[in-house]
N, CA and C atoms as an extended XYZ file, in Angstrom:
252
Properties=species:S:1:pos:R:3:atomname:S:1:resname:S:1:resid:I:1 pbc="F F F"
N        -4.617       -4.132       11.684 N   UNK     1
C        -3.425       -3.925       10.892 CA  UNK     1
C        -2.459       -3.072       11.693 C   UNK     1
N        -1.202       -3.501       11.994 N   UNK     2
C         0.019       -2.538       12.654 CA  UNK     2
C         0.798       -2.060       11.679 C   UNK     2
N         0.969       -0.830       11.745 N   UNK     3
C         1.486        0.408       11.194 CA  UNK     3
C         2.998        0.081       11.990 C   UNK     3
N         4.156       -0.705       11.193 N   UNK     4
C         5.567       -1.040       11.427 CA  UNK     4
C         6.055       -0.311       11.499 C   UNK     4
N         6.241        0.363       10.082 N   UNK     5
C         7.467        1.170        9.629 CA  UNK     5
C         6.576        2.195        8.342 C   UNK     5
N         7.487        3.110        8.001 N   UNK     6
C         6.611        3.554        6.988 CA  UNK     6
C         6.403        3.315        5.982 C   UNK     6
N         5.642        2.635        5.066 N   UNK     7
C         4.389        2.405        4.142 CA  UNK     7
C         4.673        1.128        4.142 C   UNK     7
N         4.552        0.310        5.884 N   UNK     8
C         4.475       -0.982        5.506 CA  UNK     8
C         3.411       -1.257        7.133 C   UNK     8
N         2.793       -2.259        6.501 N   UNK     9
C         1.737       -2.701        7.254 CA  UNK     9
C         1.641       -4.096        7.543 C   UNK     9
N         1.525       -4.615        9.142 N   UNK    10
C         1.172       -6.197        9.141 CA  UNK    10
C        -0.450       -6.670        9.571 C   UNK    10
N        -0.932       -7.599        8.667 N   UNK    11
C        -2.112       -7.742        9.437 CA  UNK    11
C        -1.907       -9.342        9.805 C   UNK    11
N        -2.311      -10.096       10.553 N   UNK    12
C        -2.866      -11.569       10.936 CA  UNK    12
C        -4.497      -11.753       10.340 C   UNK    12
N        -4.142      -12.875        9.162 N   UNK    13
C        -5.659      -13.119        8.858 CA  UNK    13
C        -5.548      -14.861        8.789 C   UNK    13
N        -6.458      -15.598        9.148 N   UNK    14
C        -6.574      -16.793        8.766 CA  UNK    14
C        -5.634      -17.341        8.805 C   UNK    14
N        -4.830      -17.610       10.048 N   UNK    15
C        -3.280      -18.413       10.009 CA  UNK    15
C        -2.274      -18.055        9.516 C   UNK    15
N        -2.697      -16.338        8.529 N   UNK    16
C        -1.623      -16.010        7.457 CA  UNK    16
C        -0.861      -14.789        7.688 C   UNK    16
N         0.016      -14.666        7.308 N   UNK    17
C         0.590      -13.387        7.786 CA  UNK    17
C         0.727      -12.518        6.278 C   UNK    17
N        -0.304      -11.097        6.484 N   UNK    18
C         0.079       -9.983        5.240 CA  UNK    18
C         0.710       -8.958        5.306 C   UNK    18
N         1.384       -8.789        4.868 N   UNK    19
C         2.395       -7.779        4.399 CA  UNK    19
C         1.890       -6.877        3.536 C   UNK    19
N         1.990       -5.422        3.757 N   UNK    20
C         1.451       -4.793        2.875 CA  UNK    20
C         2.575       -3.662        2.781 C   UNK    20
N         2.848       -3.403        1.682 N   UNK    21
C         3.654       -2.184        1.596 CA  UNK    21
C         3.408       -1.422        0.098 C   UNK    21
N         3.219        0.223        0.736 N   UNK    22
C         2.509        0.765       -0.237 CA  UNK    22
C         3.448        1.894       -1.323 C   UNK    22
N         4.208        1.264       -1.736 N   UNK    23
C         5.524        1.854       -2.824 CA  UNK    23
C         6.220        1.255       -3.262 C   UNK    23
N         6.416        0.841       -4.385 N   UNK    24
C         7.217       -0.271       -5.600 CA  UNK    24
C         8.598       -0.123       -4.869 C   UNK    24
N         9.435        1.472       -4.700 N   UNK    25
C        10.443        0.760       -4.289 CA  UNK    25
C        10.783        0.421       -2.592 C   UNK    25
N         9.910        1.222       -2.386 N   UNK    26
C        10.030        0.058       -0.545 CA  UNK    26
C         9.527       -1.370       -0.686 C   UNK    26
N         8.776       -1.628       -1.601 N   UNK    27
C         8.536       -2.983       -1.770 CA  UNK    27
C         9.589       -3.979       -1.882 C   UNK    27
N        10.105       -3.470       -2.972 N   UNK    28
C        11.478       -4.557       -3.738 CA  UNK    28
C        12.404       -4.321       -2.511 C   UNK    28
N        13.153       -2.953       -1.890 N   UNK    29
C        13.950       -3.522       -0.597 CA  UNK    29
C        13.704       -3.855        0.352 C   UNK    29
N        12.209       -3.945        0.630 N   UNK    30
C        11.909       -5.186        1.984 CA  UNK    30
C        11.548       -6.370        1.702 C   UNK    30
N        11.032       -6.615        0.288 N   UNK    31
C        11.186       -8.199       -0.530 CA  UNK    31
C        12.642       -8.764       -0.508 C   UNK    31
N        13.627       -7.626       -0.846 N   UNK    32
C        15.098       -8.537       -0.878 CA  UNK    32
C        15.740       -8.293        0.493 C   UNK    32
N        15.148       -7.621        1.136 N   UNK    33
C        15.252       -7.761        2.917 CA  UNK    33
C        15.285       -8.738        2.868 C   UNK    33
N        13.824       -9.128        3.175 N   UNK    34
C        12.793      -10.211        3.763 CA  UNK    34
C        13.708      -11.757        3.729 C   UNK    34
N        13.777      -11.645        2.021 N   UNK    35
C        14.199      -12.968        1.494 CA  UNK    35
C        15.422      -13.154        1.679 C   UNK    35
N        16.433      -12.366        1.677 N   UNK    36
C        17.823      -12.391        1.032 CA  UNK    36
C        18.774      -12.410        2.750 C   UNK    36
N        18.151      -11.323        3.580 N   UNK    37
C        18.638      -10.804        4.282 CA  UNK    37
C        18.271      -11.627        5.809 C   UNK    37
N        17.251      -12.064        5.546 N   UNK    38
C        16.246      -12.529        6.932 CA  UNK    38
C        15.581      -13.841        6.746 C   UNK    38
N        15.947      -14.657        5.321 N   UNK    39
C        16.045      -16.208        4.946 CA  UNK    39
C        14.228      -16.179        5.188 C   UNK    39
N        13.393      -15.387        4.903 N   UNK    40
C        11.818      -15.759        4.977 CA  UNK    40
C        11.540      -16.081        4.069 C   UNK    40
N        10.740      -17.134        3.798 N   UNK    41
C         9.762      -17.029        2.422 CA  UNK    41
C         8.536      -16.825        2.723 C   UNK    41
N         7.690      -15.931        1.378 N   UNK    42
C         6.499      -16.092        1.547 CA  UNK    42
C         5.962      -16.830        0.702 C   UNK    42
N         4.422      -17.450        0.340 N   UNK    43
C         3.796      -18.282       -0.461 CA  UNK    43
C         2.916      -17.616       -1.299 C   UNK    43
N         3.106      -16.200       -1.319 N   UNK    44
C         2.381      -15.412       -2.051 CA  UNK    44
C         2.278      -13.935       -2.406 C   UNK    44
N         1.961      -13.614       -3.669 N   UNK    45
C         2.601      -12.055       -3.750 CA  UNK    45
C         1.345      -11.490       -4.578 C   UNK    45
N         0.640      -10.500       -4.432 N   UNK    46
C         0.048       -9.716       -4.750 CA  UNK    46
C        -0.295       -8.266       -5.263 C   UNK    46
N        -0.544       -8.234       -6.404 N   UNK    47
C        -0.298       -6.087       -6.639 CA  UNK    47
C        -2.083       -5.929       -6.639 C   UNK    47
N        -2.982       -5.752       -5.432 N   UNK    48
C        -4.511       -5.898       -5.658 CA  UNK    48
C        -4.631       -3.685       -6.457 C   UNK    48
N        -3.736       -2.917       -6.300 N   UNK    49
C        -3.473       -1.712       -6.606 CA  UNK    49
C        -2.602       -1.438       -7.185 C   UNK    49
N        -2.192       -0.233       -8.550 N   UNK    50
C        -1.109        0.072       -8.857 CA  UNK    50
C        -0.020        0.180       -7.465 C   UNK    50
N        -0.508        1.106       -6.549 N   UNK    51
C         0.472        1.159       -5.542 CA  UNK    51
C         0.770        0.103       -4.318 C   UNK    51
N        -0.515       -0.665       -4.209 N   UNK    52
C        -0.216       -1.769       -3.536 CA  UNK    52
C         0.332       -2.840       -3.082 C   UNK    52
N         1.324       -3.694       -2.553 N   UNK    53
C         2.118       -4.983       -2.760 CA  UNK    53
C         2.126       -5.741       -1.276 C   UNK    53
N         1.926       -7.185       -1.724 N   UNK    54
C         1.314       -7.966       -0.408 CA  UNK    54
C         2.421       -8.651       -0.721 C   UNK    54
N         2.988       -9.374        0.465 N   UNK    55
C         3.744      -10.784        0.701 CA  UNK    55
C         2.789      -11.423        1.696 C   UNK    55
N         2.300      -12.773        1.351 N   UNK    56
C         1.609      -13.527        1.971 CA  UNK    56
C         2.434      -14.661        2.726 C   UNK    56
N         2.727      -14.945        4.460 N   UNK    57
C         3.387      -15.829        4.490 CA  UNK    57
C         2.406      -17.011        5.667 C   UNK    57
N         3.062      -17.687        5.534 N   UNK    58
C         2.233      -19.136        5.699 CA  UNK    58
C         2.006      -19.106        7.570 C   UNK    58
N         1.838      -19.701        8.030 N   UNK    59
C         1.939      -20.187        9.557 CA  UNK    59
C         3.188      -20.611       10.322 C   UNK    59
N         4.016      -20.630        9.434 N   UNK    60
C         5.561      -21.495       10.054 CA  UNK    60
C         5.889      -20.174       10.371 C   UNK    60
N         5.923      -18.610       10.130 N   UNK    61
C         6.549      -17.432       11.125 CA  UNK    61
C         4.955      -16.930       11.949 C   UNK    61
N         5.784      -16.508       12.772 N   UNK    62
C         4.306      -15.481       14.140 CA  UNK    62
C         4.690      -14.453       13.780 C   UNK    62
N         4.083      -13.677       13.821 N   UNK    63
C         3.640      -11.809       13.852 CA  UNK    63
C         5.137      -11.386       14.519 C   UNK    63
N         5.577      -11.892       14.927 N   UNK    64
C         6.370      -11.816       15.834 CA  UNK    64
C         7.447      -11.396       15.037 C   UNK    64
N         8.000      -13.118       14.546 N   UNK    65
C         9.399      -12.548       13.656 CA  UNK    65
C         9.059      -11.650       12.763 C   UNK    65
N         7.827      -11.818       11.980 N   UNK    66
C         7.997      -11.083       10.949 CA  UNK    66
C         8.191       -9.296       11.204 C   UNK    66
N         7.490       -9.016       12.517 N   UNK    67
C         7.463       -7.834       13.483 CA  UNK    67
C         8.839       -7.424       13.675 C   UNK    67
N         9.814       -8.215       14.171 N   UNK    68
C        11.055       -8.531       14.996 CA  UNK    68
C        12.028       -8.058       13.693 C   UNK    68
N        12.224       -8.617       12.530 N   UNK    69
C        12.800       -8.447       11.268 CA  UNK    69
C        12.925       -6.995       11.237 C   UNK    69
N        11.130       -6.344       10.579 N   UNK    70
C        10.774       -5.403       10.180 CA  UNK    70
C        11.121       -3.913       11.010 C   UNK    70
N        11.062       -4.377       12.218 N   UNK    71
C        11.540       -3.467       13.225 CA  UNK    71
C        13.188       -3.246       12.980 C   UNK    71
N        14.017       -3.871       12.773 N   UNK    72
C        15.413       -3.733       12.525 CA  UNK    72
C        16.018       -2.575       11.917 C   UNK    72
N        14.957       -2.692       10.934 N   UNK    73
C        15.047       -1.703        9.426 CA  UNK    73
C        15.075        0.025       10.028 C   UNK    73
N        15.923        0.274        9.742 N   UNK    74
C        16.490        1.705       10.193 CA  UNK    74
C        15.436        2.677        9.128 C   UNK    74
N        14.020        3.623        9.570 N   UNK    75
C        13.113        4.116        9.465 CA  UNK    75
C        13.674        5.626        8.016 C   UNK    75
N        14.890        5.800        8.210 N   UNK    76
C        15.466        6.943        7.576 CA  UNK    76
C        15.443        6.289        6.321 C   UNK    76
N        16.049        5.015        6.487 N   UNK    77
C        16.621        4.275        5.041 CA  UNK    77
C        15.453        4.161        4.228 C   UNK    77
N        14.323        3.682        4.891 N   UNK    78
C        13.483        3.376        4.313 CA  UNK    78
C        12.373        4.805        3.786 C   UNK    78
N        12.843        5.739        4.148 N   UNK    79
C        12.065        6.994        3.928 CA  UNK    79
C        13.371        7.407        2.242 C   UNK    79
N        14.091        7.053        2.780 N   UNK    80
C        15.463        7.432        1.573 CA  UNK    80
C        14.845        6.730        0.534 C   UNK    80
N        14.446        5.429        0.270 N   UNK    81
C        14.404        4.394       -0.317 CA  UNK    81
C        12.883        4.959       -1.181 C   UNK    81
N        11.772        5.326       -0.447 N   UNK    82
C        10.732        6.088       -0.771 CA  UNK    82
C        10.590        7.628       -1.856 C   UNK    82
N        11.756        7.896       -1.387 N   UNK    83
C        12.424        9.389       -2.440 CA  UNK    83
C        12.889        8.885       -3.577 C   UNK    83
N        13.267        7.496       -3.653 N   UNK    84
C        13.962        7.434       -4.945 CA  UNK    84
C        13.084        7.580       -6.568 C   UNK    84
């Protein structure tokens, strides 16, 4: 699992790419990142924890973009975003 950004995590499992991010609202602004901002979809969404939240995405992105995206994200904002 790579430690991106803060409280977000990528792992490679089984062709799939997981997303893990561990705070409701860093969740929702790297979900409307992800989707809105960076045209990804994923095929799957998960809360396996109150604090937990997965985006599951398929084989059509590599570690890469999804890496490449996530890296963009200015580290302050997302610590701001965590305070709220």
């Amino acid at each position: 699992m790579e430690h991106l950004q803060p409280h977000i995590h990528l792992v490679e499992e089984s062709e799939r790419l997981i997303l893990t991010v561990d705070h409701a609202n860093v969740f929702d602004y790297i979900e409307d990142y992800l989707t809105e901002e960076c045209d990804l979809e994923y095929i799957q969404y998960n809360n396996p924890t109150a604090t937990e939240h997965r985006l599951i995405f398929d084989n059509r992105y590599t570690f890469e973009e999804i890496q490449k995206a996530l890296l963009v994200l200015d580290r302050r904002e997302i610590e701001r975003v965590f305070r709220q």
